[in-house]
Structures are given as C-alpha cells and as structure tokens.
C-alpha positions in Angstrom: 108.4 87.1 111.6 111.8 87.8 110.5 115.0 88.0 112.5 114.1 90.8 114.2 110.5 89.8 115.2 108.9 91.4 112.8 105.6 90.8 110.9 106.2 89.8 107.0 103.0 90.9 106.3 100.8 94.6 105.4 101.2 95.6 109.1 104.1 95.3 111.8 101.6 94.7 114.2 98.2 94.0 114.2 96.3 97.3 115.5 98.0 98.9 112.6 95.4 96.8 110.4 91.8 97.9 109.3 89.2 96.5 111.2 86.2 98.1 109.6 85.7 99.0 106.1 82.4 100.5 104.7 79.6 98.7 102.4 81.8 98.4 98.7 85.3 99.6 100.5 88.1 97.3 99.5 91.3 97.0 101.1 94.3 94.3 100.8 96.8 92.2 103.3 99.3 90.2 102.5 101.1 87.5 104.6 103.9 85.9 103.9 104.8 81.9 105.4 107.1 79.3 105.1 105.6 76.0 104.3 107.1 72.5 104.1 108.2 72.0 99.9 106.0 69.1 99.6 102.7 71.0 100.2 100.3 71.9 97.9 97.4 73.6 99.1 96.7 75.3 102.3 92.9 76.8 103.4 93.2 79.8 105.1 90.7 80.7 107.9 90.0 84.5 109.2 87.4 85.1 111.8 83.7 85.5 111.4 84.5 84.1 107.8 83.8 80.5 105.9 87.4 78.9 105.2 89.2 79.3 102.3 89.9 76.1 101.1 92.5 73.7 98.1 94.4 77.4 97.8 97.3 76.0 95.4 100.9 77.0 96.6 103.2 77.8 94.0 
C-alpha cells in the first residue's frame, strides 16, 4: 500500500480484478513489495494454483 492506503498493484482494490477469463484468454497483474536487501528469491503462491517457486529478485 502506499501512503494513502492504496494498492501498488493492477487494481486499487481487489473486486476490480478479473476473476474469470475464458479457455486461451490472457490477462496480466502486477504487484509491487518491499523485501529485506539481502533476499534473493521469493515463491509466490495464488489460490487453487501450485507455488511458484526460487523466483530471483533483482
């Protein structure tokens, strides 16, 4: 969130997102964190997904 309490990220709030695309529709998010310098990979986990895992930060 930024100073003002909003998202840094494709939507402000979430119910602004997609939910459901069609078979072969594409769409793409963004996010943006803050992560301690010393890391250097992070997995990422959505629901009804497998995780993402070793993403290199850079």
């Amino acid at each position: 969130m930024d100073g003002k309490g909003y998202c840094l990220c494709s939507g402000e709030e979430s119910n602004e997102l997609i939910k459901v695309l069609d078979p072969g529709e594409k769409i793409a998010y963004w996010s943006l964190f803050s992560v301690p310098e010393d890391l250097e990979a992070i997995t990422v986990e959505i629901p009804n997904f497998d995780p993402i895992e070793d993403i290199p930060i850079s």
